[in-house]
N, C-alpha and C positions, 0 to 999 in steps of 0.2 A: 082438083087439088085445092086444099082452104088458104084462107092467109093468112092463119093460125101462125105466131112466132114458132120456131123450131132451131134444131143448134145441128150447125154443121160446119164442117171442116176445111179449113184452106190449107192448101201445100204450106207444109210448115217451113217458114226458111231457117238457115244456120246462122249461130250467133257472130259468123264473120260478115254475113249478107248486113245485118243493123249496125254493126260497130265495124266497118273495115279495117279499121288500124291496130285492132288487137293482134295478128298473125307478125304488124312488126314488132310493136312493141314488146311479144313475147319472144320474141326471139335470143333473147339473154336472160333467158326469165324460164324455172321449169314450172310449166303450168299442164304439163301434159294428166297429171295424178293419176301418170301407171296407164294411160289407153294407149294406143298405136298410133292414133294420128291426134292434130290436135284438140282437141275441147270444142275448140270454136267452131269447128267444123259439122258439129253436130248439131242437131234442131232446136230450135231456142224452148228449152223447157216451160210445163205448164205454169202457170201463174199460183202463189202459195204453196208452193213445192219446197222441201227443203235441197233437190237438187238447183233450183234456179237459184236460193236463197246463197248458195255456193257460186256461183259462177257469176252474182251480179257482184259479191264481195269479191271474187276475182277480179273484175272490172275495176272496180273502184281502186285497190291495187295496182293495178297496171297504170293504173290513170293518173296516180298519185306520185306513183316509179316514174314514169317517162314524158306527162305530158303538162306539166306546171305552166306550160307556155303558148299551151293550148284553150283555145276558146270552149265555153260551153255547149254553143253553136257546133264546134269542130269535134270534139268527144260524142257528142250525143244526136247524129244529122237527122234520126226518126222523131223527135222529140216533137213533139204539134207545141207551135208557137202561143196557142190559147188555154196550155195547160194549168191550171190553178196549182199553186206551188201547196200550199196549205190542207190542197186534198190529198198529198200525197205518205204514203207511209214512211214517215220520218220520227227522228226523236220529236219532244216536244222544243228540247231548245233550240235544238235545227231551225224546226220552225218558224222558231219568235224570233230567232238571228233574222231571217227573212225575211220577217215583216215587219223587224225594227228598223230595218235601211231600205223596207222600199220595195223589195222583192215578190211582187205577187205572183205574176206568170211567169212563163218558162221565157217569152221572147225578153223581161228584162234584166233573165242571165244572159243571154247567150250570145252578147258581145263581151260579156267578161272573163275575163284569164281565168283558170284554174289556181293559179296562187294569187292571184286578189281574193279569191273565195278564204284562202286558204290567212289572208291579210286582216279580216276582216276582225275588230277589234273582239274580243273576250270569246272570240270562236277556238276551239281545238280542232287540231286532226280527225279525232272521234266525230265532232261533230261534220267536219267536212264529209267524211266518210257516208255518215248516213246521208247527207244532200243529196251524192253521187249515186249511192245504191238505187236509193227511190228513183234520179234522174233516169238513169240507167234500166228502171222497171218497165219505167214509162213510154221512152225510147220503142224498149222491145214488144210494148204488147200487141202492137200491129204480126208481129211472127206469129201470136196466140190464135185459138180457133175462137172467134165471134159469133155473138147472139145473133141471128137469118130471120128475116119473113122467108116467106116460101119463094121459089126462083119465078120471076115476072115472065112471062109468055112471051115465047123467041127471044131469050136472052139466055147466057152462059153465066151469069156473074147475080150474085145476092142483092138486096137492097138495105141499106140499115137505118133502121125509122129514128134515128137523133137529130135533135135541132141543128147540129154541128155541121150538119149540110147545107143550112143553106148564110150562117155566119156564125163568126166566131160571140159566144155563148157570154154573158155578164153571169156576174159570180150569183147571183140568184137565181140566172135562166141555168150553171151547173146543177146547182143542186135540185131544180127541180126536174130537170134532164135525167139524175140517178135514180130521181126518185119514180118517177116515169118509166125508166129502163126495170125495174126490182117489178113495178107493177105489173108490166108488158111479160114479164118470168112467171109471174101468179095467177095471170091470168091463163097463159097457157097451160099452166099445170090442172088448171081449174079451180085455184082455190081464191078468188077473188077477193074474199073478203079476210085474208091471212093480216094482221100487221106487218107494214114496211120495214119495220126497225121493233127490234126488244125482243123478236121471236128468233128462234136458230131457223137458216135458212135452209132448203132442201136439201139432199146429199148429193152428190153432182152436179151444181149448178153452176152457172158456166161462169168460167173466168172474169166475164164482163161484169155479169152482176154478181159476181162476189169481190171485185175492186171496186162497184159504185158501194156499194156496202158499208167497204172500210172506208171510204171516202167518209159519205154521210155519217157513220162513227165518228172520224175524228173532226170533225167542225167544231168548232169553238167558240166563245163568245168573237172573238176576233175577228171569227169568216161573215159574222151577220150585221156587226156593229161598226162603225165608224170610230176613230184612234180616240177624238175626246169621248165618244161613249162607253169606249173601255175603260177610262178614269174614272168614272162614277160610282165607286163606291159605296158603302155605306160611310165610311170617313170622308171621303170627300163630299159626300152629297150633306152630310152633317156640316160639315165647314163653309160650305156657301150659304147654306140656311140660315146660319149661324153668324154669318160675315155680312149678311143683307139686315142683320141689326145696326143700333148708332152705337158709337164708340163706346158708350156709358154701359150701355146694358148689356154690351161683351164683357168688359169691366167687372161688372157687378155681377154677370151668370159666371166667370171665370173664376174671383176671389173669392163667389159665397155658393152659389149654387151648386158647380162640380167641382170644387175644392175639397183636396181630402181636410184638409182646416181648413173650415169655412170662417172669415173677416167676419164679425159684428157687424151690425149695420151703423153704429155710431163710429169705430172705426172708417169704414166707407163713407159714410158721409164727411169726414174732416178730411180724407183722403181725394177726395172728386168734388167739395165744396159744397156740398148741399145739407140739407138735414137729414137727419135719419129716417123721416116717415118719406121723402122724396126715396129717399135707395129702395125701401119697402115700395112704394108704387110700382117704379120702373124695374122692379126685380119683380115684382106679380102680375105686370104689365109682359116681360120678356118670357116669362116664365110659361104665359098660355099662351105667348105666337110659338116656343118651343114645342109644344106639345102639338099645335096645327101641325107642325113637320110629319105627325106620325097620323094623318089623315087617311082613311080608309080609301083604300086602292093605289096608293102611293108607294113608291118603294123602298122608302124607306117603316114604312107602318109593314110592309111582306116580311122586311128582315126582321125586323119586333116581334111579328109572328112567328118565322122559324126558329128568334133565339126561344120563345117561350114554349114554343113545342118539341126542340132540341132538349133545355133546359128540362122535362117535367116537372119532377119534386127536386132533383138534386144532382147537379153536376160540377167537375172538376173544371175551374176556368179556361185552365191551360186545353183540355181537348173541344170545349167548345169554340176555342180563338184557334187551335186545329183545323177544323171543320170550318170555319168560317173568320179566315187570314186576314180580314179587312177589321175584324173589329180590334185588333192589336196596332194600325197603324194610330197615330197622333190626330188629333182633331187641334189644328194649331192656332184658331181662334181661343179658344179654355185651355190651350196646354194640357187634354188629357186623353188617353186614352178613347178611341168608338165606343170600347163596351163601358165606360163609366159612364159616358156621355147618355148611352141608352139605359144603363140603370137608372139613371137622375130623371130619366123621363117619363118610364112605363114602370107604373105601380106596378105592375105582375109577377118582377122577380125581383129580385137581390144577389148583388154581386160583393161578395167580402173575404178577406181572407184567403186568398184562391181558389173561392166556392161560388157557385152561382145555384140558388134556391129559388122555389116557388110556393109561397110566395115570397117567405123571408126565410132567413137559415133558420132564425127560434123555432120558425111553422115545419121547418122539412124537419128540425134535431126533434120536434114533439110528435111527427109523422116516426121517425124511427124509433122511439121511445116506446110507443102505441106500438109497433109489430115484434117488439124485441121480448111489451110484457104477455103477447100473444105465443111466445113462442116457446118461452123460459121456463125449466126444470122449478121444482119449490126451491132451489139454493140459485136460483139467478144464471143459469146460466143456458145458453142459445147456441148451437151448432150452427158455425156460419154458414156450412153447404146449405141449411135449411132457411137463409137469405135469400130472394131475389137478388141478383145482381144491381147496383148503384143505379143506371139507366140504359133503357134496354136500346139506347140508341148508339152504344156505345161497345165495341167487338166483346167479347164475353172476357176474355183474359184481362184486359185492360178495366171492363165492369168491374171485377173481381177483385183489382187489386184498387180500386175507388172503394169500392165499401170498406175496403181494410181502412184506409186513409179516412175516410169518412167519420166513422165508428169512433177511430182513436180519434181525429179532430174533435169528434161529441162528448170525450172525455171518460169510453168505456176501456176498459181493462182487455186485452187480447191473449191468449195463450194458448197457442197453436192455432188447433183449427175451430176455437170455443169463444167468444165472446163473454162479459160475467157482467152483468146489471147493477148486483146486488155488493159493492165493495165499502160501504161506509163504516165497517168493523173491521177489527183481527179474524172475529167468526166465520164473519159473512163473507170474505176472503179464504180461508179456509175450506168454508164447506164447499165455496165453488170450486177452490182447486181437487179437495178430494172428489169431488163428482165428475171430475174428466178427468182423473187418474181411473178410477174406480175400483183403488184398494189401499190397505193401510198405506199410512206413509211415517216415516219420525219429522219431529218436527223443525229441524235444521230442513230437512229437504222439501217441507210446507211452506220453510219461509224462503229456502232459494228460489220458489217459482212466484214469490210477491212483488216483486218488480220495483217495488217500495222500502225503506230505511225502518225497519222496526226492527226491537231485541227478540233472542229467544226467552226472555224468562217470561216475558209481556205476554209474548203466542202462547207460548204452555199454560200460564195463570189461563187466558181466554177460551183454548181449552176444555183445561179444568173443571172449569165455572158453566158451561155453554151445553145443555141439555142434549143439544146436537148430534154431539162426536163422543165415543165410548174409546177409552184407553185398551190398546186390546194386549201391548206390551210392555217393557220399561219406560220407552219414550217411539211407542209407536201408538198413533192416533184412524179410530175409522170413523165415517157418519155412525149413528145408532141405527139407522135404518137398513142396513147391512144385517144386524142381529148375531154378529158375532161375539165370541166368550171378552169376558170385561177382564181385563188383567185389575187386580186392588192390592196391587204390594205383592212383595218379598214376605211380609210377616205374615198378610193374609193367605199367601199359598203353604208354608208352612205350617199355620193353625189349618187350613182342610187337609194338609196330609197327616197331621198328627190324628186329628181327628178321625179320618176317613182309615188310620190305622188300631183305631182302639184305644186310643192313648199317648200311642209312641210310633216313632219308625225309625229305620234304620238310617245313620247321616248319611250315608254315600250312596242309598236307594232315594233319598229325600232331593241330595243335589244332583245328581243322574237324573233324577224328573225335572227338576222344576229348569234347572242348566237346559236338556231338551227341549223343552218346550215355547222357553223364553229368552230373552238375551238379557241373562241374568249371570253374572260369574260365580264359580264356585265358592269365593271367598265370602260374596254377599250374602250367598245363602245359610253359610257356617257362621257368619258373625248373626245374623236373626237367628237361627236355631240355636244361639249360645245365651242370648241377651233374654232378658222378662218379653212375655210370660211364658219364657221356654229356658230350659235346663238342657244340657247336653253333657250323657255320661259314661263313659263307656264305649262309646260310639253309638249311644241312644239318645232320641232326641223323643223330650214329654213335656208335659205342660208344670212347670216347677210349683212345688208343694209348697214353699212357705214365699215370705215377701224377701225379695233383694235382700242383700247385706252391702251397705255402703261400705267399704276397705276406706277409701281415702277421706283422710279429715282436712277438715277449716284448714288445721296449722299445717301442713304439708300442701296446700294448693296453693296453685299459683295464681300473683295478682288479687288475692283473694286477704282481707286484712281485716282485725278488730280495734274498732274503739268506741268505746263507752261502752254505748248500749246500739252500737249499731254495727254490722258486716257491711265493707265495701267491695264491690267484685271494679278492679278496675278495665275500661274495656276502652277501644278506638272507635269511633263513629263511621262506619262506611256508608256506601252509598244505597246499599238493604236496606241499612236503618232509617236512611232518610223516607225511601222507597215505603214504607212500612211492615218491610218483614219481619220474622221473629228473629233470635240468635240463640248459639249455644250456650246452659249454661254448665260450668264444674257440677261432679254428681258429688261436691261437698254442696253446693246449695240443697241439695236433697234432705241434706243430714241435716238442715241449719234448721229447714222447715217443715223435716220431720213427712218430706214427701215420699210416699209407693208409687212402683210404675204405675200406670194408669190414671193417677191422678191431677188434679190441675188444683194451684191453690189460687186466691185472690186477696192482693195485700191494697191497702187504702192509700191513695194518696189527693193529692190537693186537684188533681186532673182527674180523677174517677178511677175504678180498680186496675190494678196492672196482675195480670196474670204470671202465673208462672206453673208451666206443665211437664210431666215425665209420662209422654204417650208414644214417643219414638225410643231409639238407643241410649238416649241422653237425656236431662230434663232440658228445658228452653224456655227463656225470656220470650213474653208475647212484643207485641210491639210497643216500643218506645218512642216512634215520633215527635206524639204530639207534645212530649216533654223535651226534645230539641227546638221543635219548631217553638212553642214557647220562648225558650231560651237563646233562640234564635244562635243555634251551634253550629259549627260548619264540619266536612267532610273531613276526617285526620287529625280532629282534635281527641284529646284524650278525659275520660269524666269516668265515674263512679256510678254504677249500679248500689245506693243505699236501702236494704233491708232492715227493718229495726227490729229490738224484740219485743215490741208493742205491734209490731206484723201492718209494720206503714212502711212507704215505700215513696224514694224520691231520685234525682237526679240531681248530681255536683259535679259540676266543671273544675277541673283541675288547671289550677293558675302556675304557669309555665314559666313564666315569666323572672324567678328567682336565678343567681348562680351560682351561689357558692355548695358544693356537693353535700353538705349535709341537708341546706335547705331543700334544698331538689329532692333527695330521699327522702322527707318528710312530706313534702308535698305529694310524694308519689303513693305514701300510704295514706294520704288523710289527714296526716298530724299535722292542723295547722294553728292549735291554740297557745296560747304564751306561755303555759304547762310545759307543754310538747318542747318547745324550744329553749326550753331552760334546762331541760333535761331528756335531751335526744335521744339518746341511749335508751333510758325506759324505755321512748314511746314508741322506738325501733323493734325492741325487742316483746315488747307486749303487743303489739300489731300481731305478729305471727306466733305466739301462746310459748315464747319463752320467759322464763322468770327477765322479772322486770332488773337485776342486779347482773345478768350475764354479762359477759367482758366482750370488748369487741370482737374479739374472732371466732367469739362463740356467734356472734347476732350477724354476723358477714357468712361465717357458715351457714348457719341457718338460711338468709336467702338464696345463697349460691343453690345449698341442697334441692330448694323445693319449686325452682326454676326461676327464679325472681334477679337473672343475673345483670338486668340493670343498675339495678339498687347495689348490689355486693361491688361490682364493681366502682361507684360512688364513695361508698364507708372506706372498701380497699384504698384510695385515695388519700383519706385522711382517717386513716384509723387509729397510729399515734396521738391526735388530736382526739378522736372518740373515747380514747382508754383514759384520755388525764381527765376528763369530764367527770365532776364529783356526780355519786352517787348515795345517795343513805342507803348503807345495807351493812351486815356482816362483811368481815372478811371470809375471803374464799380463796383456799390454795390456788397457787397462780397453775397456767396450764402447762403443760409440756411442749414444746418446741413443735416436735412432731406430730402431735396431738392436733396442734395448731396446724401445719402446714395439711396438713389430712383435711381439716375442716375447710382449709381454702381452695 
């Protein structure tokens, strides 16, 4: 026989033979869960069993119900007095309750009460709970079957190769007892050279060494180091370093060097009494015994090294003070922060903002700048899935939602799952949104995905104007690169179906198409098929044979007045005009200037030509601008469109500022020369091409009729007054009552 280790089995004893007092204690208590006899009476289950894991939280139960005034000693009498409490399968704060008061082995509970345990400052019931179960593990594993050498010659009974035989074991000589025991397992298996710890361990392997196991798992700094060894930190170990300076150069590295406002040094020096090139010494004097701190091999130079390996190109400060708790505590010589303290020291990263970079953030935002322009469509834009995650040191979800943070801290533009580079336009914003749609869109729902305060007229002009994007309907926009049909107006799909029918086509086959195909209404389509350069007859729509006939004249348009030798169109300044758009004009301007549809005419003035064109439904004033901004006009005031008949062209402000109702109507037509107001009446009535002798209720009619009902309303005021106003003229039969009231 060899003397090979091998696993064999002792009479198992029952969990009443380890805990005798369970049988009383349960006695008020149903712990039977449904067997015939009790629980306890049965064989103390294998170790890592979820049946033990039941019957030791029983225990603890029972112990917690009946025995608060019971010793630990007296609950647990299998328990080996040399047991290490901190190898034991417990929470963790279980634990650290234990070894905050002292508690290392089992002999210095086991003269104390169950409800001193239970006393013990910021401990819960939970936590007692778990004390007990572990105790209680431990107690029992003498019932378990144990790791055997082979049985010694003329003996009955095993031997067991642990130090523990021949005294009780110091918390080093434990651990390397387990580790001994896990080897003495490997080596019988035959795999000698297996790792102790990191590999999964055999399947069946025996209870012993798979409790030294979890043992040697859970060690801690705690189990190897001494109470002030565990204080040393990387904050604390900063703070002595730091503290073994003289009081000045704390001073001076506190208020300038890790200061987020960092003191002048002329400040400090009137502050500490020295000059200012003294603070400069002693602060580049403190400055490189700081940096000695982070001296090669030292542990505070190992933490520098995993934040900068932690850190790579870019991390969130918050998971890296995560991962590494100490650097959030205070360094209370500089009042600041570990990790600022280590930023201020080691050139290698940067910490700002809630960011932590390598080497600076500038360097990490130009690192991402560089794979964003590696990655981006021709309109700027980069699918995030096709990002690395932020740092791969960091779980993937959590990565993932850092680059999002990241990107927008860099100042890019996000929408959904697309990143956009390229935002410093209307355009350029645009074409990226239509490139992750990747179909028309209008451009109300272009600008609800801008994230930004701009108008629709601005996007539509951008547009317009932008080689880019082809209009494909009324107000629906696509890239050109698509190759889709170009929508060009209501007037241009009317001219190809006139065309494309010979001349003419039918109206209700004309808007039945173009309605179909467009989101165009059927009204729109009837008013272009009716207007130049199209006739509508019959219910035939063709290209009209001769040039428009103007119907409405000068004298019947509104707002619209003569004096001398000049036409005033009176108009309000909005905010187009300032903007530099065009406006509509009356299709009596037409007639003044002798304009055809199609045409654009150009009148002179003192700012250079001002257009005037009939290329849409209407003619239209080009823009007037730059003759307000001249004039330095504002929005809502009221001025004059002047045409002359010498085909010049100017702008007059109308001065508002009269009250009496006749002046007011004079000013509203122009008439503002000492003529005029000597003889209102004429200038009233010769404004709008009535004889200059008409009686007032002919010249109040007249404005009323031809929509001018500010002004009628005004004369109506004082129009007894207007009537006694001499006039040179013939007599003229007076009017009719009714005649009159008809015209009012």
């Amino acid at each position: 026989m060899t003397d090979d280790p091998v696993t064999d089995a002792m009479p198992a004893l029952c969990w009443l033979d380890a805990f005798p007092w369970i049988e009383a204690a349960a006695s008020d208590t149903d712990f039977t869960s449904g067997s015939a006899q009790g629980w306890w009476l049965e064989p103390v289950d294998a170790p890592a069993t979820s049946k033990r894991a039941e019957r030791l939280a029983d225990l603890s139960d029972l112990a917690l119900e009946h025995l608060t005034r019971w010793t630990v000693g007296q609950i647990f009498p299998g328990l080996p007095a040399d047991t290490v409490l901190s190898h034991l399968p417990m929470t963790s704060k279980a634990r650290n309750a234990l070894t905050r008061f002292g508690y290392r082995v089992a002999s210095d509970l086991q003269g104390l009460q169950l409800g001193e345990l239970l006393d013990i400052p910021n401990v819960g019931i939970g936590t007692v709970d778990s004390m007990l179960q572990a105790l209680a593990d431990a107690s029992a594993s003498d019932a378990a079957p144990v790791l055997l050498t082979a049985r010694k010659e003329g003996t009955g009974r095993h031997h067991v190769p642990h130090d523990e035989d021949s005294k009780p074991a110091s918390r080093d000589a434990s651990f390397l007892q387990d580790l001994r025991l896990i080897g003495s397992w490997y080596v019988a298996l035959g795999i000698p050279a297996q790792p102790l710890l990191g590999s999964a361990l055999q399947p069946s392997s025996p209870p012993e060494v798979i409790k030294a196991r979890q043992r040697l798992e859970l060690i801690n700094a705690g189990d190897v180091l001494d109470q002030e060894q565990t204080e040393l930190d990387a904050a604390e170990l900063l703070q002595r370093c730091i503290s073994a300076l003289d009081s000045r150069a704390r001073q001076i590295l506190a208020r300038r060097f890790f200061a987020d406002q960092p003191e002048t040094l002329d400040e400090l020096g009137r502050s500490l009494d020295v000059t200012r090139e003294r603070v400069r010494q002693i602060e580049a004097r403190a400055r490189a015994d700081m940096v000695e701190f982070l001296e090669p091999g030292g542990t505070l130079e190992m933490v520098g090294a995993a934040v900068r390996e932690m850190v790579g190109t870019v991390m969130p400060l918050a998971d890296l003070i995560e991962l590494m708790p100490a650097l959030a505590r205070t360094v209370e010589a500089v009042s600041q922060p570990a990790w600022r303290v280590l930023d201020r020291l080691d050139d290698a990263y940067e910490m700002e903002d809630g960011w932590c970079a390598s080497p600076t953030i500038l360097g990490a935002q130009t690192a991402t700048l560089t794979k964003l322009h590696e990655l981006a469509d021709q309109y700027g834009v980069v699918r995030i899935g096709d990002l690395d995650p932020l740092n791969p040191n960091q779980p993937e979800d959590a990565g993932r939602q850092s680059l999002l943070d990241w990107l927008t801290y860099s100042g890019y533009d996000l929408d959904g799952g697309y990143v956009f580079t390229r935002t410093q336009s209307l355009g350029d914003r645009a074409a990226s949104i239509l490139s992750v749609v990747g179909s028309p869109m209008a451009s109300q729902d272009i600008l609800d995905r801008f994230g930004v305060e701009r108008s629709l007229s601005s996007l539509r002009n951008a547009l317009a104007s932008d080689d880019r994007f082809e209009r494909v309907d009324r107000d629906r926009w696509a890239l050109a690169e698509w190759g889709l049909e170009s929508y060009s107006g209501v007037r241009s799909l009317v001219r190809e179906e006139v065309a494309r029918g010979g001349g003419q086509v039918d109206m209700d086959t004309l808007v039945e198409h173009v309605t179909g195909k467009y989101s165009v209404t059927a009204s729109s389509v009837i008013a272009y098929a009716s207007a130049p350069p199209f006739e509508a007859k019959g219910g035939i729509v063709r290209f009209a044979a001769a040039e428009r006939e103007i119907h409405k004249s000068p004298a019947r348009t509104r707002r619209l007045y003569r004096r001398a030798d000049d036409w005033l169109y009176r108009v309000k300044i909005t905010k187009d005009h300032l903007r530099g758009s065009g406006s509509p004009a009356p299709m009596a301007i037409a007639s003044i200037l002798d304009l055809q549809y199609g045409q654009t005419r150009r009148l002179e003035s003192v700012l250079g030509p001002q257009s005037i064109n009939w290329t849409g439904n209407q003619p239209a004033f080009g823009t007037i601008r730059r003759f307000l901004v001249t004039a330095d006009l504002a929005i809502d005031s009221d001025i004059f469109l002047v045409i002359g008949d010498d085909g010049s062209f100017h702008v007059e402000p109308i001065d508002a500022g009269s009250t009496g109702p006749i002046e007011r109507a004079l000013r509203l037509i122009g008439a503002t020369d000492t003529a005029d107001r000597q003889q209102p009446r004429v200038a009233l009535a010769t404004a709008i091409g009535l004889p200059a002798d008409s009686p007032a209720a002919s010249v109040i009619g007249g404005y009323r009729e031809r929509g001018d009902s500010d002004i009628a309303d005004l004369l109506l005021t004082v129009r007894d007054e207007l009537d006694g106003m001499a006039v040179a003229r013939e007599a003229t039969p007076s009017a009719d009552i009714d005649e009159i009231l008809d015209l009012l």
